[in-house]
PyMOL Python script that loads the backbone (N, CA, C, O; Angstrom):
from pymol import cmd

cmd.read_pdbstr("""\
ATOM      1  N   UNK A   1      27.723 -29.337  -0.060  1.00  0.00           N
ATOM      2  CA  UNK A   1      27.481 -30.679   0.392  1.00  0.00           C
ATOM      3  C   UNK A   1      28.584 -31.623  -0.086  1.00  0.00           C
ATOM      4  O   UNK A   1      29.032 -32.353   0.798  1.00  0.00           O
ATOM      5  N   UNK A   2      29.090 -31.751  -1.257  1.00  0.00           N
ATOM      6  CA  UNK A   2      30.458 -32.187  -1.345  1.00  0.00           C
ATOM      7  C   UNK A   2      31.575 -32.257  -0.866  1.00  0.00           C
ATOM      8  O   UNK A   2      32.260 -33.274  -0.754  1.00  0.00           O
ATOM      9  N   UNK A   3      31.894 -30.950  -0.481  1.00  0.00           N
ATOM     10  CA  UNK A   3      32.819 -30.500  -0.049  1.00  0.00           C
ATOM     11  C   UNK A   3      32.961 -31.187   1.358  1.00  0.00           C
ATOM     12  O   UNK A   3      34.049 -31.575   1.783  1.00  0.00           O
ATOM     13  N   UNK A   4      31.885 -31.298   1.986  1.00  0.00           N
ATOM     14  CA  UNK A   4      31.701 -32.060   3.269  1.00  0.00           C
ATOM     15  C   UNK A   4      31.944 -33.555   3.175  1.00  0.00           C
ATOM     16  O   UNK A   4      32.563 -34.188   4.030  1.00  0.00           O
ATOM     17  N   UNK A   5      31.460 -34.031   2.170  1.00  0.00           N
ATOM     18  CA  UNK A   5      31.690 -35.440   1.519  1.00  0.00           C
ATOM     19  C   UNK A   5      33.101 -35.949   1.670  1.00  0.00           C
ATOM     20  O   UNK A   5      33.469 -36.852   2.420  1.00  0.00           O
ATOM     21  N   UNK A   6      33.904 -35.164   0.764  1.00  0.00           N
ATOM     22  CA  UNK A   6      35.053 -34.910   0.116  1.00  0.00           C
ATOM     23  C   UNK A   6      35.894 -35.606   1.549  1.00  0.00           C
ATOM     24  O   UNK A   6      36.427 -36.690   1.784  1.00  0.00           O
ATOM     25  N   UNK A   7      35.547 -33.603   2.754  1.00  0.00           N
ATOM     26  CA  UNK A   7      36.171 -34.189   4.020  1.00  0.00           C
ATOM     27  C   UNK A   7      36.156 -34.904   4.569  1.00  0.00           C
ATOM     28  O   UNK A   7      37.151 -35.123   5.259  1.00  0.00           O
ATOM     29  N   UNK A   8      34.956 -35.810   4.647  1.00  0.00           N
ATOM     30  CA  UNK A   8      34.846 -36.971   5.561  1.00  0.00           C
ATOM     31  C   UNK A   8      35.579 -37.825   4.552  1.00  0.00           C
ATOM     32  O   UNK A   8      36.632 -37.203   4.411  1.00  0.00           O
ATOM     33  N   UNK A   9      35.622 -38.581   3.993  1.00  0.00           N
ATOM     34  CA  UNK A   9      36.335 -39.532   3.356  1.00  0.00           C
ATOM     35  C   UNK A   9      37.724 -39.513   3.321  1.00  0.00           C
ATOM     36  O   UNK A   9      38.288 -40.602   3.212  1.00  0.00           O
ATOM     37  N   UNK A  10      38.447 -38.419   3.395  1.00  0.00           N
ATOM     38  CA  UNK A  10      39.849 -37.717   3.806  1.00  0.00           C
ATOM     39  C   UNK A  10      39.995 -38.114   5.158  1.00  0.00           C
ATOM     40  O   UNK A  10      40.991 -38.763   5.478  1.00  0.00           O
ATOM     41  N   UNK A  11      39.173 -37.822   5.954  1.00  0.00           N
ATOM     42  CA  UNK A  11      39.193 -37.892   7.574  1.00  0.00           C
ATOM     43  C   UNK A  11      39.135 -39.661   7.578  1.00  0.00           C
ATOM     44  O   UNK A  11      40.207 -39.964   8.102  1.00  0.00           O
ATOM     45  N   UNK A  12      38.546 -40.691   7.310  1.00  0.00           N
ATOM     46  CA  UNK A  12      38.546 -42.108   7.309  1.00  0.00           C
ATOM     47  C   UNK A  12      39.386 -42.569   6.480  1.00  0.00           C
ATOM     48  O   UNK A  12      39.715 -43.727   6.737  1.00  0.00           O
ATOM     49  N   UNK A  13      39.841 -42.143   5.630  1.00  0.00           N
ATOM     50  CA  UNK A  13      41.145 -42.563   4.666  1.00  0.00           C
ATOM     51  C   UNK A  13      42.275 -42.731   5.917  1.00  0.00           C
ATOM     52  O   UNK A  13      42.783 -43.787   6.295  1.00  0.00           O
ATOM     53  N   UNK A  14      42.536 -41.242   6.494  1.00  0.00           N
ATOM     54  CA  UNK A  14      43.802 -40.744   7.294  1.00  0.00           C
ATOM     55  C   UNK A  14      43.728 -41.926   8.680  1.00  0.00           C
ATOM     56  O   UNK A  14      44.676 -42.453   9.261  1.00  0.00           O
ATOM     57  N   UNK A  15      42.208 -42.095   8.936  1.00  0.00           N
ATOM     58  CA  UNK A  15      42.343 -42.646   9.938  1.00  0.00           C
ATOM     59  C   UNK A  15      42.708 -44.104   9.942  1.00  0.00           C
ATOM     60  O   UNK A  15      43.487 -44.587  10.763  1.00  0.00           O
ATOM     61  N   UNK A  16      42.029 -44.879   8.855  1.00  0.00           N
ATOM     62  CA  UNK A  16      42.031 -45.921   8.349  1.00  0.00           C
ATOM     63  C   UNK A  16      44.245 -46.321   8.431  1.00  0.00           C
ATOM     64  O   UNK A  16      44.759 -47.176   9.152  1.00  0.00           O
ATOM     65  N   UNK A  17      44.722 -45.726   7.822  1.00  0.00           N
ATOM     66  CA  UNK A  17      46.049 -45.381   7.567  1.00  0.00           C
ATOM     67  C   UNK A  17      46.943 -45.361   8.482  1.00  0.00           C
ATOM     68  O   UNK A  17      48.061 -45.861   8.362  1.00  0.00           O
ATOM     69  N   UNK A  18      46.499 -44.752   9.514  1.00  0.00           N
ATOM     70  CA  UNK A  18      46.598 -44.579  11.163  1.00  0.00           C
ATOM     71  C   UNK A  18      46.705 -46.037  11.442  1.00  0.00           C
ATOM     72  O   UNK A  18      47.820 -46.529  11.618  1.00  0.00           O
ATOM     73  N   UNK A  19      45.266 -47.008  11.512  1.00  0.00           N
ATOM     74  CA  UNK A  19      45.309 -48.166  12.678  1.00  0.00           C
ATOM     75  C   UNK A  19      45.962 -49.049  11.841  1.00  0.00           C
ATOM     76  O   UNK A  19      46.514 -50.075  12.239  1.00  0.00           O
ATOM     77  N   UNK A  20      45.910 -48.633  10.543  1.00  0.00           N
ATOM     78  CA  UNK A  20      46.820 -50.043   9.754  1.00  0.00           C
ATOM     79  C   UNK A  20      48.966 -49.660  10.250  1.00  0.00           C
ATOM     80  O   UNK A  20      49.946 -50.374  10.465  1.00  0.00           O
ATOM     81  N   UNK A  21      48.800 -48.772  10.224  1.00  0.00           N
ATOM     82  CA  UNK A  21      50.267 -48.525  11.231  1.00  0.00           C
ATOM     83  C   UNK A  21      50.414 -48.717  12.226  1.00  0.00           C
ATOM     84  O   UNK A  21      51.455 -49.120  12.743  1.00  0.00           O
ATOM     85  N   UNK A  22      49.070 -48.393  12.912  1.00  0.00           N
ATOM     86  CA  UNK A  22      49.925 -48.961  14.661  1.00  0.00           C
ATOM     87  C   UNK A  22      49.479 -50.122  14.807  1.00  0.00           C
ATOM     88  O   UNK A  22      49.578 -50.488  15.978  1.00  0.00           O
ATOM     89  N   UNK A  23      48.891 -51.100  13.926  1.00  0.00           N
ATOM     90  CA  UNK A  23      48.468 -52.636  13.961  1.00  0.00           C
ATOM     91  C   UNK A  23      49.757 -53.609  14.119  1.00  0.00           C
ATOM     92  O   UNK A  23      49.932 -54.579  14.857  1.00  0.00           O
ATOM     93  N   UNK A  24      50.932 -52.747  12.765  1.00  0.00           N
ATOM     94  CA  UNK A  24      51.490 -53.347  12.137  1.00  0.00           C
ATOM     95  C   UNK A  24      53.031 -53.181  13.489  1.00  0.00           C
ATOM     96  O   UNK A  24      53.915 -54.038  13.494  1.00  0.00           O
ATOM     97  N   UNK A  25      53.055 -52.064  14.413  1.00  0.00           N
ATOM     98  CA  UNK A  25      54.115 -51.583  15.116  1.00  0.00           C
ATOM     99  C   UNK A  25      53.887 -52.064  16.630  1.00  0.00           C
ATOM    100  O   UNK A  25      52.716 -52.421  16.764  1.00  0.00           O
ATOM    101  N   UNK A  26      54.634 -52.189  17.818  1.00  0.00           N
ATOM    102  CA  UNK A  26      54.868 -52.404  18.963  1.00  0.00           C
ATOM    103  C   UNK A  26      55.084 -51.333  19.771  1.00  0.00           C
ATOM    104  O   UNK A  26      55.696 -50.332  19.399  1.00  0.00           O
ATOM    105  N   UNK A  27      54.473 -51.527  21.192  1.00  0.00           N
ATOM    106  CA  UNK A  27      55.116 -50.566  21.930  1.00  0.00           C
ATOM    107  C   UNK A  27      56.691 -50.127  22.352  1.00  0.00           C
ATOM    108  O   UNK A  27      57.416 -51.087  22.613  1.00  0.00           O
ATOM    109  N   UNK A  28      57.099 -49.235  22.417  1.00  0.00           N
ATOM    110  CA  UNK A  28      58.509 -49.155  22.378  1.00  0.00           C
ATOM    111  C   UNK A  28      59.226 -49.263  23.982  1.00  0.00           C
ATOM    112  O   UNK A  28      60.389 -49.410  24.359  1.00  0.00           O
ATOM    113  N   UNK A  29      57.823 -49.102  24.749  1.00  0.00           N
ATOM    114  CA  UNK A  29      58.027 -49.231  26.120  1.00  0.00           C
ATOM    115  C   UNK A  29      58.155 -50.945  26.947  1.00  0.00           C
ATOM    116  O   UNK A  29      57.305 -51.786  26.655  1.00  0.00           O
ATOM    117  N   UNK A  30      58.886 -51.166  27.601  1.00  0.00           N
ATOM    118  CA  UNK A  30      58.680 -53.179  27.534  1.00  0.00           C
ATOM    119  C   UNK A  30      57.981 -53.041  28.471  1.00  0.00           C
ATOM    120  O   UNK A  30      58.206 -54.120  29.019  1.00  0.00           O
ATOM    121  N   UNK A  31      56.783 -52.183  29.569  1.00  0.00           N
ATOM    122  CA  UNK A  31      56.260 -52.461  30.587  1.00  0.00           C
ATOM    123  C   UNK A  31      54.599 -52.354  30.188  1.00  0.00           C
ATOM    124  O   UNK A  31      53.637 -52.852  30.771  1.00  0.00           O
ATOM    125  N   UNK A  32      54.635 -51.770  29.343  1.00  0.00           N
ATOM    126  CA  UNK A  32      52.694 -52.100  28.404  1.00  0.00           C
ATOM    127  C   UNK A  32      52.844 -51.615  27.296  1.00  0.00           C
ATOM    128  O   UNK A  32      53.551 -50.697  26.878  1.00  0.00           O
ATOM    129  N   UNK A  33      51.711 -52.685  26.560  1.00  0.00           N
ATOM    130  CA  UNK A  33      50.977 -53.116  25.157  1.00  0.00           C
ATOM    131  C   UNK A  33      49.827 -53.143  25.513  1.00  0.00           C
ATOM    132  O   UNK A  33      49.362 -54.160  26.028  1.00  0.00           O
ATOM    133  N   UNK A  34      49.046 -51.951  25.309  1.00  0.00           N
ATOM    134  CA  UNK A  34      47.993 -52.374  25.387  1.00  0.00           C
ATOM    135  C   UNK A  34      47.074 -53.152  24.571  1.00  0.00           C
ATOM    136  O   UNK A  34      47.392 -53.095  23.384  1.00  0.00           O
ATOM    137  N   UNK A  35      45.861 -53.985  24.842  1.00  0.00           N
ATOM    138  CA  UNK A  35      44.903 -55.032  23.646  1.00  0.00           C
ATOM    139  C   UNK A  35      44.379 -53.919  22.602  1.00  0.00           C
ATOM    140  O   UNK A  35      43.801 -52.834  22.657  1.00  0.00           O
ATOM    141  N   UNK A  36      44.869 -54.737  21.675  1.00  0.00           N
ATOM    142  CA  UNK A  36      44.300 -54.363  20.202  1.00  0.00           C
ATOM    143  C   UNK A  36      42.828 -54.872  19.742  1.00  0.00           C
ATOM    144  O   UNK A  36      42.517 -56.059  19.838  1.00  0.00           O
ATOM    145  N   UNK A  37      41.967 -53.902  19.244  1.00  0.00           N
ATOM    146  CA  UNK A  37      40.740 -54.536  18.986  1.00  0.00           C
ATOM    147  C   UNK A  37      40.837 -55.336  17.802  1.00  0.00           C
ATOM    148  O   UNK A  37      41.576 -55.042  16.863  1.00  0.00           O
ATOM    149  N   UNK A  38      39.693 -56.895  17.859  1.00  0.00           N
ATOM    150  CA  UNK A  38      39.881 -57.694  17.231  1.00  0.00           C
ATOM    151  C   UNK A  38      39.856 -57.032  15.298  1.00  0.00           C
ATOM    152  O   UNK A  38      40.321 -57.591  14.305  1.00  0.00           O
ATOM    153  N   UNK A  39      39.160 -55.756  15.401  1.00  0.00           N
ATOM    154  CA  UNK A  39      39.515 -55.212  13.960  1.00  0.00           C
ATOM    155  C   UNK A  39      40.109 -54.438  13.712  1.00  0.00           C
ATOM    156  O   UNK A  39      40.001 -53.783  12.675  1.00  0.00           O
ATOM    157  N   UNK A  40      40.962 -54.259  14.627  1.00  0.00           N
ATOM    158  CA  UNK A  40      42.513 -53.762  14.169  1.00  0.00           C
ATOM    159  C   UNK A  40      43.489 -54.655  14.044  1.00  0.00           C
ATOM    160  O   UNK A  40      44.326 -54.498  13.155  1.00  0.00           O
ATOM    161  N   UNK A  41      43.563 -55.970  15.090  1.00  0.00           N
ATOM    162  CA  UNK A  41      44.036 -56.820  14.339  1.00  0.00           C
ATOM    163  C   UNK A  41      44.336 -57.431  13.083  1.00  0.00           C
ATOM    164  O   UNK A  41      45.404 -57.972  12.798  1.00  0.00           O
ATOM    165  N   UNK A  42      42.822 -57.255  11.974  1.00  0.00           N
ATOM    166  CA  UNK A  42      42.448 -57.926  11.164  1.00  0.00           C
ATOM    167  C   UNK A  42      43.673 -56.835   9.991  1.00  0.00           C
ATOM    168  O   UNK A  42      44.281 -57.254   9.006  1.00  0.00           O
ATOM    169  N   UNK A  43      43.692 -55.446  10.550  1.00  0.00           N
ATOM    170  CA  UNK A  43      44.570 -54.856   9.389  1.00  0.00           C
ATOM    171  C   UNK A  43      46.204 -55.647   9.293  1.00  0.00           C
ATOM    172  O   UNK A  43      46.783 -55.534   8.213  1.00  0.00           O
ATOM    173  N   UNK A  44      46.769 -56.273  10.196  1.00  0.00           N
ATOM    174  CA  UNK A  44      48.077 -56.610  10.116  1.00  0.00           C
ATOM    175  C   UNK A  44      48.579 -57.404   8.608  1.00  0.00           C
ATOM    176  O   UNK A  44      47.797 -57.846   7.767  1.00  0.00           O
ATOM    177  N   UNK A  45      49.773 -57.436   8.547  1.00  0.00           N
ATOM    178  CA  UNK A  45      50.551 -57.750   7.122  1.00  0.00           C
ATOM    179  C   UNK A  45      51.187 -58.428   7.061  1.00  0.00           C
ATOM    180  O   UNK A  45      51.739 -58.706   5.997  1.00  0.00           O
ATOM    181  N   UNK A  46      51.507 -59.241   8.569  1.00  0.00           N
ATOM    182  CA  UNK A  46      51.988 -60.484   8.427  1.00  0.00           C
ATOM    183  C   UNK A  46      51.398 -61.094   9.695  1.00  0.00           C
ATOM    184  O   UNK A  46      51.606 -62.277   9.966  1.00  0.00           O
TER     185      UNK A  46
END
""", "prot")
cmd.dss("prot")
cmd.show_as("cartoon", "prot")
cmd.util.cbc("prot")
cmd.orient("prot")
């Protein structure tokens, strides 16, 4: 049962980590951006 614990919290860490990077980055394409949800917004750093 830990061990399961363990993984999930690994798995929301990684993900967590994830939207705070693509919060913070742009599309590289100039023809779409797609909308960011208002709580992924909230991760940005400046």
């Amino acid at each position: 049962m830990k061990k399961q614990s363990l993984i999930l919290k690994m798995v929301a860490k990684t993900a967590e980590k994830a939207c705070v990077r693509q919060a913070n980055t742009s599309c590289p394409v100039m023809t779409y951006q797609p909308k960011m949800p208002e709580a992924v917004k909230k991760l940005r750093k400046f």
